[in-house]
Structure formats: structure tokens, C-alpha cells
C-alpha positions in Angstrom: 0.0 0.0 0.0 0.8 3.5 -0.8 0.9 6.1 1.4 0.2 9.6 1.2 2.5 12.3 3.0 0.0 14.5 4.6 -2.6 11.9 6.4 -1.0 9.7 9.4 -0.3 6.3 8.4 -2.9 4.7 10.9 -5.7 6.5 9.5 -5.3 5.6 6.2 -5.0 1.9 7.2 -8.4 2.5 8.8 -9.7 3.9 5.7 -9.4 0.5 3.9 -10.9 -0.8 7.3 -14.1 1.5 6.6 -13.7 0.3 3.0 -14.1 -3.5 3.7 -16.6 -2.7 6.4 -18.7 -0.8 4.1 -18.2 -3.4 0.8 -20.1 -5.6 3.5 -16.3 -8.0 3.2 -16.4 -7.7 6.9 -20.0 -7.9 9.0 -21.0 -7.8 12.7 -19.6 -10.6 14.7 -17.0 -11.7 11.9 -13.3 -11.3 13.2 -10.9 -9.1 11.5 -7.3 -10.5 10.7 -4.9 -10.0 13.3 -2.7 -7.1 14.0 0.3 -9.0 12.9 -1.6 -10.3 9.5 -2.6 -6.8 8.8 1.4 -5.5 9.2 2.2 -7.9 6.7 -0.5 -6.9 4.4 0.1 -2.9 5.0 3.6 -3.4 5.1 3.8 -1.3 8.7 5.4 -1.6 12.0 3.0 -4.0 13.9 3.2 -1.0 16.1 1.2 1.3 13.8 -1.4 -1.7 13.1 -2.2 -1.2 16.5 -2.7 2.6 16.9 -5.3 1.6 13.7 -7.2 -1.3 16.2 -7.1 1.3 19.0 -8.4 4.1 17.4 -11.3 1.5 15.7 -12.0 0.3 19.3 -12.1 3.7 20.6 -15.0 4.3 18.1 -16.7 1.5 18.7 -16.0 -0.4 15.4 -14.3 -3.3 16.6 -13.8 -4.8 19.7 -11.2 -7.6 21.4 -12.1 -10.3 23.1 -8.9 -11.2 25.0 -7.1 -14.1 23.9 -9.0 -14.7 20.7 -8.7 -11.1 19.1 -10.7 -8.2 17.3 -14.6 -8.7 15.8 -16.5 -6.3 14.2 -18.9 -4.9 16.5 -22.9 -5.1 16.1 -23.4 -1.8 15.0 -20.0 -1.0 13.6 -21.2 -0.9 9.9 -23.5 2.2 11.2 -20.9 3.6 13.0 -18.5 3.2 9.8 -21.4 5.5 8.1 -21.6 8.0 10.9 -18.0 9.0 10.9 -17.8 8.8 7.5 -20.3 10.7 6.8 -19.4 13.2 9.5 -15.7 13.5 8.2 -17.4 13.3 4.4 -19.3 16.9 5.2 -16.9 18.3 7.2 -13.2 17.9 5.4 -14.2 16.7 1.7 -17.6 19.0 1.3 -16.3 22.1 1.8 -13.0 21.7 -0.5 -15.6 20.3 -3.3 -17.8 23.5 -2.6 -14.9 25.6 -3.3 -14.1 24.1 -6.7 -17.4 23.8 -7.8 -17.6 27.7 -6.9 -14.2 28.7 -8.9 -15.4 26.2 -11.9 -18.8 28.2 -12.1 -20.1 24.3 -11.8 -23.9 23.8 -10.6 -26.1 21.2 -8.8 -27.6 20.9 -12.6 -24.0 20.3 -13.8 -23.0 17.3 -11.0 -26.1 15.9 -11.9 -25.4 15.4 -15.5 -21.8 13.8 -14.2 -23.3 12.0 -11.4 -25.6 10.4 -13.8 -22.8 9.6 -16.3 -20.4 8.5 -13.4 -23.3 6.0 -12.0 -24.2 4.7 -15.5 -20.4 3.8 -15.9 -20.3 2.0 -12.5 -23.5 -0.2 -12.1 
């Protein structure tokens, strides 16, 4: 994996975490590789694999059962909506506003592309 300069490495390995959670690969109850399988697979310091697990935990995503290791929670595919959607509005939103505003783009205009975009990726 890839990573970009300006996010920190743990978040971006939970991104791919929201990914899977949201593609339905992972659902409540099912347990999540372990934090030394996912080092491998990000190619990180098992340290940083766990700042990832911690910070799901702390939201409620996944939890540990001791001895066994980390399950998505019951309700961790709504929470993956919630803060996506939260950090969707509040870092991505207002960045797209902006460029839609120096383009001289309109909600007419995304519509044509959204319908295009969606037609290309049924």
C-alpha cells in the first residue's frame, strides 16, 4: 500500500478498514485479521497496526475479546457511516464547494456527471 505524505499512516490503514466494512467483506460478529496479518499486508510496523485497532476500538468499530482477538462490533457498519459521513461533510464537502464555486459548476452540472459516473459504474 501507498501512502500519502499529509494523512497519518494509521488513518489511512483505517480507511481501507471503513472500505471492507462498508463493501459488506467484513460484518458484525465476523473477526478481522490479526494485527500482525494486517502489518504484513500494509507493510507497517505492527506498532502502527495497533494505533489503527485502538483508534477502531475507541469508536466503537471493533472490539477484542482477549485471547481470541478483534470482531467487528454489532453496530460498527452504522458507526463506519456516521463517521464517514461526519468526516465526508466536514473535510471533503467544503473543498468540493470551493471548486465547484471557482469552476462556475452547478447542482444541474453534478447531476449530468453523477448520472454519467453512476451509468459507468452499475
Amino acid at each position: 500500500m501507498e501512502f500519502r505524505e499529509n494523512q497519518a499512516i494509521y488513518i489511512q490503514i483505517a480507511n481501507r478498514f471503513f472500505e471492507n466494512i462498508l463493501k459488506r467483506k467484513w460484518t458484525s460478529g465476523d473477526k478481522i485479521p490479526s494485527i500482525r496479518d494486517m502489518a504484513v499486508e500494509f507493510e507497517v510496523n505492527p506498532n502502527t497496526t495497533m494505533r489503527t485497532f485502538t483508534y477502531l476500538q475507541d469508536k466503537g468499530i471493533i472490539y477484542n475479546k482477549r485471547g481470541i482477538g478483534y470482531f467487528l462490533a454489532d453496530d460498527g457498519f452504522e458507526k463506519t457511516i456516521a463517521l464517514k459521513k461526519e468526516q465526508f461533510v466536514e473535510e471533503e464537502l467544503p473543498v468540493f464547494f470551493n471548486t465547484m464555486q471557482l469552476l462556475g459548476l452547478t447542482l444541474e452540472d453534478l447531476k449530468v456527471y453523477f448520472k454519467s459516473y453512476a451509468a459507468a459504474n452499475v
